[in-house]
C-alpha positions in Angstrom: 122.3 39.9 104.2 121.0 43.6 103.9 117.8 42.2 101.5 116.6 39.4 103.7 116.4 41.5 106.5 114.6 43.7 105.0 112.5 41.4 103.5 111.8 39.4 106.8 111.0 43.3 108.4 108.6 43.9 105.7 106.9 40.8 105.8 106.6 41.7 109.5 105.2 45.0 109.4 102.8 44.2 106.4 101.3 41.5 108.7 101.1 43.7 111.7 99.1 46.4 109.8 96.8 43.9 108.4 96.4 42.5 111.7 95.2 46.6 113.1 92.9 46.9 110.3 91.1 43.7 111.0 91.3 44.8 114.4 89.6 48.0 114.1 87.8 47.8 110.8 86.4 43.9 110.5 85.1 43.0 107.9 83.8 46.5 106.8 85.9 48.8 104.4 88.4 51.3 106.4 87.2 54.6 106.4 90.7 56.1 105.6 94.0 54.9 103.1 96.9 53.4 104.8 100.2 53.2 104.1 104.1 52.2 105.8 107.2 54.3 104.2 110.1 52.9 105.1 113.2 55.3 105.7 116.9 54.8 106.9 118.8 51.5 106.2 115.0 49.8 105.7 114.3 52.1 102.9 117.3 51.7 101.5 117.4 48.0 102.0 120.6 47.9 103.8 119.6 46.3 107.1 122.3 44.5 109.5 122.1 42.9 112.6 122.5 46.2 114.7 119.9 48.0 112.8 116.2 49.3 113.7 113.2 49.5 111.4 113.0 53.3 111.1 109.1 53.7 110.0 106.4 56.0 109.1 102.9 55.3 109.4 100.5 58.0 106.8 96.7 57.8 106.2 94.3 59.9 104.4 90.8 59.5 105.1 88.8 58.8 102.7 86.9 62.0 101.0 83.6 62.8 103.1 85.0 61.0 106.1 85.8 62.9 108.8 89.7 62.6 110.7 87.9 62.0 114.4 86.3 59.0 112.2 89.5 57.8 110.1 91.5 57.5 113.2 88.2 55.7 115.6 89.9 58.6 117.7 87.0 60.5 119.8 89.3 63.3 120.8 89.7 66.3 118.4 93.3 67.1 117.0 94.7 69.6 114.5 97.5 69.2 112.2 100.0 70.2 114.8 99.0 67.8 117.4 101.2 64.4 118.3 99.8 61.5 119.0 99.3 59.9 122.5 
């Protein structure tokens, strides 16, 4: 059961991210790479009923693009600063 929960929570998020980045980018190339590392029981494909989808979202901009850019955030941040 573990697998095809996992699988159904992948198929999930992969269409949710593609959804975002048609969203904000069009039809236009994103101005940063993009990617969803699963951790926990969703990494480790062990999902049950009773489980959540423990996620980490990670982008890089793209060289020559600046962060403020990548993110279509106008507010400046540094390393250290959480999002919201």
């Amino acid at each position: 059961m573990g697998t095809a929960l996992t699988d159904l929570v992948g198929v999930t998020l992969q269409g949710a991210v593609e959804a975002a980045t048609r969203s904000i980018c069009g039809d236009k190339p994103c101005p940063t790479r993009f990617t969803v590392i699963a951790l926990g029981r969703l990494g480790g494909s062990e999902l049950g009923y009773s489980s959540d989808a423990d996620v980490m979202f990670v982008h890089d901009p793209l060289p020559g693009v600046a962060e403020q850019e990548a993110t279509g955030d106008p507010r400046p941040r540094s390393p250290t600063t959480c999002v919201g």
